[in-house]
C-alpha positions as CSV (number, residue, x, y, z in Angstrom):
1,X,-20.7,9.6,11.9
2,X,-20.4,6.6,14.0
3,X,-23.6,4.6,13.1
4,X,-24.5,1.1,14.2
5,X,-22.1,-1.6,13.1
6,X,-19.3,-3.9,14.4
7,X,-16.3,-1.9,13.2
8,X,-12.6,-2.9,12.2
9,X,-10.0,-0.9,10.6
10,X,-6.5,-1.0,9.8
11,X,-4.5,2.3,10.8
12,X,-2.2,4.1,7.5
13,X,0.5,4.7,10.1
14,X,0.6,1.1,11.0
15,X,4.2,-0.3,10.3
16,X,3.0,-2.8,7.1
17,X,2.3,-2.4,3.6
18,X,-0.5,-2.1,1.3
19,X,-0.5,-5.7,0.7
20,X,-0.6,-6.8,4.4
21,X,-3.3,-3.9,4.8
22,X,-5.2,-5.5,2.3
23,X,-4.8,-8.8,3.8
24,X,-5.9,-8.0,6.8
25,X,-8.9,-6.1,5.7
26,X,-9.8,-9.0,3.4
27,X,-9.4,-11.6,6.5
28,X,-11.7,-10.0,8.8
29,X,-14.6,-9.0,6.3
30,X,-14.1,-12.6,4.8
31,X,-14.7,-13.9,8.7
32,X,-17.7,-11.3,8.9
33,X,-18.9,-12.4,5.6
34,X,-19.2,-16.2,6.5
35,X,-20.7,-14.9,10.0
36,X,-23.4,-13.0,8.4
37,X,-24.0,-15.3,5.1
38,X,-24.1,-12.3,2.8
39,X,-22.1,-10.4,0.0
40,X,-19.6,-7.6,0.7
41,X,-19.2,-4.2,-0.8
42,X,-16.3,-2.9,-1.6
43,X,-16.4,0.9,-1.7
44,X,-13.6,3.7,-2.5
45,X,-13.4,6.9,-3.5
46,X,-14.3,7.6,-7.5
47,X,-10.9,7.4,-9.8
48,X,-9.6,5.4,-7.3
49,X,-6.6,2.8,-8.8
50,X,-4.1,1.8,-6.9
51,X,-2.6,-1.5,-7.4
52,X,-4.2,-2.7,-3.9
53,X,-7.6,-1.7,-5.6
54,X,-6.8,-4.6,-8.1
55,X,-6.0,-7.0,-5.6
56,X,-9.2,-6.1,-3.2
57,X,-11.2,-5.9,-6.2
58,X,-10.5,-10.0,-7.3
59,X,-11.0,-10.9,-3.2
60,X,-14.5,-9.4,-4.2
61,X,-15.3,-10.9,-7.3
62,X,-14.6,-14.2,-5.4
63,X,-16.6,-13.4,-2.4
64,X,-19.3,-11.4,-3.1
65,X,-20.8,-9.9,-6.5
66,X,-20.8,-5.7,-5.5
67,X,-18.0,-3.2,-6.2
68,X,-19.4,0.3,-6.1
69,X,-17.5,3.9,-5.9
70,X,-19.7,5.8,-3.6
71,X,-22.3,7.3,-5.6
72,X,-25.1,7.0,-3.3
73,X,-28.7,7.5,-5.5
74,X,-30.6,5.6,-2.7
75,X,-30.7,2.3,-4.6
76,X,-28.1,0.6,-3.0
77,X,-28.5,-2.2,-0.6
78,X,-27.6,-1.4,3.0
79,X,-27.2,-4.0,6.0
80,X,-24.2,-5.5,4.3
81,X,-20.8,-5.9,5.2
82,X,-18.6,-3.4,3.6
83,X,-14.9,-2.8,3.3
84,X,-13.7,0.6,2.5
85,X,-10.7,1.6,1.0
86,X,-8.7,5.2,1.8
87,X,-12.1,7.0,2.3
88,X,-12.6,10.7,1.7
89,X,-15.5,12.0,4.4
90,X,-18.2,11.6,2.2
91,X,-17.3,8.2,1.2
92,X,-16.7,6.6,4.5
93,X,-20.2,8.2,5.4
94,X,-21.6,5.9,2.4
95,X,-20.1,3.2,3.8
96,X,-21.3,4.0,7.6
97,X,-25.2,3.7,5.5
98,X,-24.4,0.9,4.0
99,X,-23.0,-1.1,6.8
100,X,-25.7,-0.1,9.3
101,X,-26.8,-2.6,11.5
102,X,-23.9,-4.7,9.7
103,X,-20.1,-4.4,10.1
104,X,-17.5,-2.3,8.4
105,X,-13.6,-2.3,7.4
106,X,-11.7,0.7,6.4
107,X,-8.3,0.6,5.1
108,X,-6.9,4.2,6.0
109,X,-5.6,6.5,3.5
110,X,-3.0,9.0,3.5
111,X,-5.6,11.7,2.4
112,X,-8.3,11.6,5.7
113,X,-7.4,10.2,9.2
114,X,-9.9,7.7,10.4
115,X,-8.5,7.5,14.0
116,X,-11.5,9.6,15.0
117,X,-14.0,7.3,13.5
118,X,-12.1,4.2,14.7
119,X,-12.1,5.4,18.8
120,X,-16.1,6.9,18.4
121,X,-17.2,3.3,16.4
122,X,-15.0,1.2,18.8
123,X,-13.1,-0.2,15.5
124,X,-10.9,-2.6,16.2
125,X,-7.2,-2.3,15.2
126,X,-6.3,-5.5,12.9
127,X,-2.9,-4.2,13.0
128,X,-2.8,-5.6,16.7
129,X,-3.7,-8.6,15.3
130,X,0.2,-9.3,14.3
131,X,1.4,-8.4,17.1
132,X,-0.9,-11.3,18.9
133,X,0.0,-13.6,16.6
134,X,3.5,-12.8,16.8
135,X,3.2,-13.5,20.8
136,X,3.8,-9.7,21.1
């Protein structure tokens, strides 16, 4: 389940909250977004609501036009960037489709461990990202 994407994630166990999660995810697929000159998806599990849902929900409405729960019918675009948030297996499969030949961010969940995932796709950590720019 590893398919053929430049890959970034940031870890559950990571010492930051939701918001800095968020931030960090929204950073990189922003940068990825600009590189690419496209729209982002934001996909999550169906009767997902937490508040960082809200907050990664308006960073798409201001960068890109698609929020979708993964309900996969075959009409959806693929080769865009998408950022994924506390994925189930099924959804970040969705989100491996979609992102195919693209990039992908998930933000890890308590519910499904993405380390897997992350060392097969070569995902980079954005959680060592603050520790470079904290000169750790």
């Amino acid at each position: 389940m590893t398919g053929s994407c430049r890959a970034a994630w940031v870890p559950a166990d990571s010492n930051i909250d939701l918001d800095q999660a968020a931030a960090l995810a929204m950073r990189w697929i922003g940068n990825e977004c600009q590189e690419w000159s496209t729209n982002t998806i934001l996909l999550t599990k169906p009767n997902v609501a937490p508040p960082v849902v809200t907050l990664l929900e308006d960073f798409v409405q201001r960068q890109t036009q698609s929020v979708s729960n993964c309900d996969r019918d075959g009409s959806s675009p693929a080769n865009y960037p998408v950022l994924v948030y506390d994925p189930d297996p099924e959804t970040l499969g969705c989100a491996i489709e979609l992102a195919e030949g693209s990039c992908l961010c998930a933000i890890e969940g308590f519910t499904y461990p993405l380390r897997h995932w992350a060392v097969e796709s070569g995902a980079v950590d954005l959680t060592s990202t603050l520790l470079d720019n904290d000169g750790g």
